[in-house]
VOGU-3710 file (C-alpha; in Angstrom, 3 decimals, decimal comma):
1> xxxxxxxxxx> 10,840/-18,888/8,798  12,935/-15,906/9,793  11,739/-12,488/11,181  13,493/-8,932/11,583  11,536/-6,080/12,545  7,861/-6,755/11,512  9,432/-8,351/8,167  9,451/-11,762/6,881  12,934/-12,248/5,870  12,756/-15,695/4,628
11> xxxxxxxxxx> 10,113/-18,679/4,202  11,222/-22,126/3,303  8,972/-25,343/3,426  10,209/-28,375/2,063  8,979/-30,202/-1,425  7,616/-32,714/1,494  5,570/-31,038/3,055  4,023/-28,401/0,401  0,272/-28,468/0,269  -0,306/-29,082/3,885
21> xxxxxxxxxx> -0,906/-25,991/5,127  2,639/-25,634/6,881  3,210/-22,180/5,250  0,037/-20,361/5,860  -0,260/-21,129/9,377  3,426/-19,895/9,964  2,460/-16,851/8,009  -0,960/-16,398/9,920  1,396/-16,953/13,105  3,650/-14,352/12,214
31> xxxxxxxxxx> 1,283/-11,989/11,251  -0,912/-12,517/14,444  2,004/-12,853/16,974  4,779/-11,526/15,443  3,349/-8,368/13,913  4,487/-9,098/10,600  3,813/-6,591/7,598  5,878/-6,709/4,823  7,771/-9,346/2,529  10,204/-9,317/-0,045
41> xxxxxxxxxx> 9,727/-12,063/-2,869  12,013/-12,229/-6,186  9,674/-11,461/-8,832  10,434/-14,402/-10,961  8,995/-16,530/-7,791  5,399/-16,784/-9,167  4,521/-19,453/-6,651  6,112/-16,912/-3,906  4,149/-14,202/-5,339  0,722/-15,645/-5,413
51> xxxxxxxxxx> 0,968/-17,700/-2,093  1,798/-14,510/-0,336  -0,849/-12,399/-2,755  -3,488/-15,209/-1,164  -2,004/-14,097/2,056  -3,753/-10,585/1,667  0,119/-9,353/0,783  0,325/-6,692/-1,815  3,035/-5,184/-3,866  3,605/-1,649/-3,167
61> xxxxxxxxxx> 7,219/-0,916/-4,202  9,263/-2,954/-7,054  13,258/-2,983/-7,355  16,110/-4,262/-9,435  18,363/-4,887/-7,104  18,138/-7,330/-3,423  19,187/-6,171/-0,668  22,616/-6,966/-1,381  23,075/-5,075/-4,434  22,682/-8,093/-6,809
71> xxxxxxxxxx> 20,307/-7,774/-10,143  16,908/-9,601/-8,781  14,109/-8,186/-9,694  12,122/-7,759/-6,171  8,252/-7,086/-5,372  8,215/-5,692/-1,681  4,873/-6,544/-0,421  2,908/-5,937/2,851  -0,089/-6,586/4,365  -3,069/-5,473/3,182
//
């Protein structure tokens, strides 16, 4: 997991170790310790989407282009 100024930047768990728990207790980490509020999540990332949507994460804001200028469509999300 990666963090930059109260932002989750990325989130990666491997096929492994899915199901465990692993991600929601480094998102409940970063949310209590970190301050985290906000995500971005390519929209086409359903299982993205809805783990972060059970993380009380909302879309408020939707683009077509990433941060880099490339054609993803992205949800920004933050914490509800």
């Amino acid at each position: 997991m990666g963090v930059h100024n109260n932002k989750i930047e990325m989130l990666f768990i491997s096929d492994d170790y899915r199901g465990m728990g692993i991600g929601k207790k480094l998102i409940e980490y970063a949310i209590k310790i970190l301050n985290v509020m906000y995500v971005d999540v390519n929209e086409q990332n359903i299982q993205a989407v809805e783990f972060y949507k059970h993380m009380r994460f909302e879309v408020f804001e939707r683009s077509d282009l990433d941060e880099q200028g490339n054609n993803f469509l992205i949800f920004h999300m933050r914490l509800n």
